[in-house]
ZAMARPA-288291 format. One record per residue (C-alpha): residue in three letters; x, y, z. Coordinates in steps of 0.1 Angstrom, whole numbers, plus 5000, padded with zeros to 4 digits. Layout:
<sites>
AlaXYZ
...
</sites>
This chain:
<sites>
Unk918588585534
Unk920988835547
Unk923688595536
Unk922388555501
Unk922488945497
Unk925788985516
Unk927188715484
Unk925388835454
Unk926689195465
Unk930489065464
Unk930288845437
Unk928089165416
Unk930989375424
Unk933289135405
Unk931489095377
Unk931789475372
Unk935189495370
Unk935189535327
Unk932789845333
Unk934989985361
Unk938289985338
Unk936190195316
Unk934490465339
Unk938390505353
Unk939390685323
Unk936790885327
Unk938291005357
Unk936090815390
Unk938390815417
Unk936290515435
Unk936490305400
Unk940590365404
Unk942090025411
Unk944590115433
Unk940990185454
Unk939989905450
Unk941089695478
Unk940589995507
Unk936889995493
Unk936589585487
Unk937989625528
Unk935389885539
Unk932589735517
Unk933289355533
Unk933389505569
Unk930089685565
Unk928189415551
Unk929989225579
Unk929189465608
Unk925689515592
Unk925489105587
Unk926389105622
Unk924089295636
Unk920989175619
Unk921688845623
Unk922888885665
Unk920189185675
Unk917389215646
Unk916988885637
Unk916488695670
Unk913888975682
Unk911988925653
Unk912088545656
Unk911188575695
Unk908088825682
Unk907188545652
Unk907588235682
Unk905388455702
Unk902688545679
Unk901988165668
Unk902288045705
Unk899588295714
Unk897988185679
Unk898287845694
Unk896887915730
Unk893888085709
Unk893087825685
Unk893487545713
Unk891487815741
Unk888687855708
Unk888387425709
Unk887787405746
Unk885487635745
Unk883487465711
Unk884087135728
Unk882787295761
Unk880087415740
Unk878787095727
Unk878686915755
Unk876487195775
Unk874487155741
Unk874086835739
Unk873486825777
Unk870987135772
Unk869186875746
Unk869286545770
Unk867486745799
Unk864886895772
Unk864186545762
Unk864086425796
Unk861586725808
Unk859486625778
Unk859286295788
Unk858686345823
Unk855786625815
Unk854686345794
Unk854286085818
Unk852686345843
Unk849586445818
Unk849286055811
Unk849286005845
Unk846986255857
Unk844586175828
Unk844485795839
Unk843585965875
Unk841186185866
Unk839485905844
Unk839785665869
Unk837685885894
Unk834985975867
Unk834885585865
Unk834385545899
Unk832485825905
Unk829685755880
Unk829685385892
Unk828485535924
Unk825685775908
Unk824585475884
Unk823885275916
Unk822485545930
Unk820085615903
Unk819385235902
Unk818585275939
Unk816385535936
Unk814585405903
Unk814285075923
Unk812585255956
Unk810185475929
Unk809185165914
Unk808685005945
Unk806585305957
Unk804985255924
Unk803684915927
Unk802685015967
Unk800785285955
Unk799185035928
Unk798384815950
Unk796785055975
Unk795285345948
Unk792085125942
Unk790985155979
Unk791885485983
Unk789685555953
Unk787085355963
Unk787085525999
Unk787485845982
Unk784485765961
Unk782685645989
Unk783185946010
Unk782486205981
Unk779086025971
Unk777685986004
Unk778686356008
Unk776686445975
Unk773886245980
Unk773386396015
Unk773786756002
Unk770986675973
Unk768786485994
Unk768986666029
Unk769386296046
Unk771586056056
Unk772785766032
Unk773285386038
Unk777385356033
Unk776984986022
Unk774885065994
Unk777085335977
Unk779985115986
Unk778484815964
Unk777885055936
Unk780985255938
Unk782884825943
Unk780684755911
Unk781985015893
Unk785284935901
Unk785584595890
Unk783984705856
Unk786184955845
Unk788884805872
Unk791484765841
Unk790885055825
Unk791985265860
Unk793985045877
Unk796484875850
Unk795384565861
</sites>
């Protein structure tokens, strides 16, 4: 760039000449030719010295700052990837153990649940034959107390009527005689009490 200005400046300077043979009559001592090669000189040795020193000093510093900058642009933008990469992979890792957890919470309430219905299971199969049990003694008691009621009765009946009598009469009662009565009775209305 500096090289491109340094060129257009020289050849500019040229292509001025015409308009420098007419500001010399006007009196310009710098537009004098007999100038003009002391000043082509100083003006070629300037830009050269200035040329110089941009391109040996400026330049390279500001080309060391520009390779800096995008190295340190570069270290970012790979640092920024890593860490996006990195990112992802504890996401995705995040989102395996979530889907594991689930799974495993899963299988522990489906588990429990087949537990806990398994010992309902088993324990009403216990109180069913339990029940069973006891419905089977009542019943047995049942049919005992069936088959025993009608002499209880009859003893009961026997007992309370000779009691009676001998209250309303004042005298003792025959035992067989209320017994046959009280056995009569009994086998008349025998299925109506009884079940039989």
């Amino acid at each position: 760039m500096i090289k491109k200005i340094f060129f257009q400046s020289i050849f500019f300077n040229f292509f001025l000449i015409k308009e420098v043979f007419a500001a010399e009559s006007g009196g310009m001592p710098q537009l004098n030719p007999e100038f003009w090669i002391s000043q082509i000189f100083w003006l070629t040795l300037t830009f050269g010295v200035l040329y110089l020193f941009l391109s040996k000093i400026i330049l390279p510093k500001i080309s060391a700052n520009l390779e800096l900058r995008k190295s340190q642009i570069q270290e970012n933008v790979e640092a920024a990837e890593k860490q996006r990469e990195n990112s992802e992979s504890k996401l995705k890792e995040y989102d395996e153990i979530v889907l594991k957890s689930n799974l495993e919470a899963k299988k522990l309430y489906k588990d429990a649940r087949d537990k806990a219905l398994k010992d309902i299971n088993a324990k009403k199969e216990v109180l069913d034959k339990q029940i069973d049990e006891e419905i089977k003694k009542v019943e047995e008691e049942i049919q005992v107390l069936k088959k025993t009621a009608p002499e209880r009765i009859s003893r009961i009946a026997i007992e309370t009527s000779t009691e009676l009598l001998k209250k309303l009469i004042g005298a003792e009662v025959n035992n067989s005689s209320i017994s046959a009565i009280v056995d009569d009775l009994s086998k008349k209305n025998g299925n109506k009490y009884y079940g039989n």
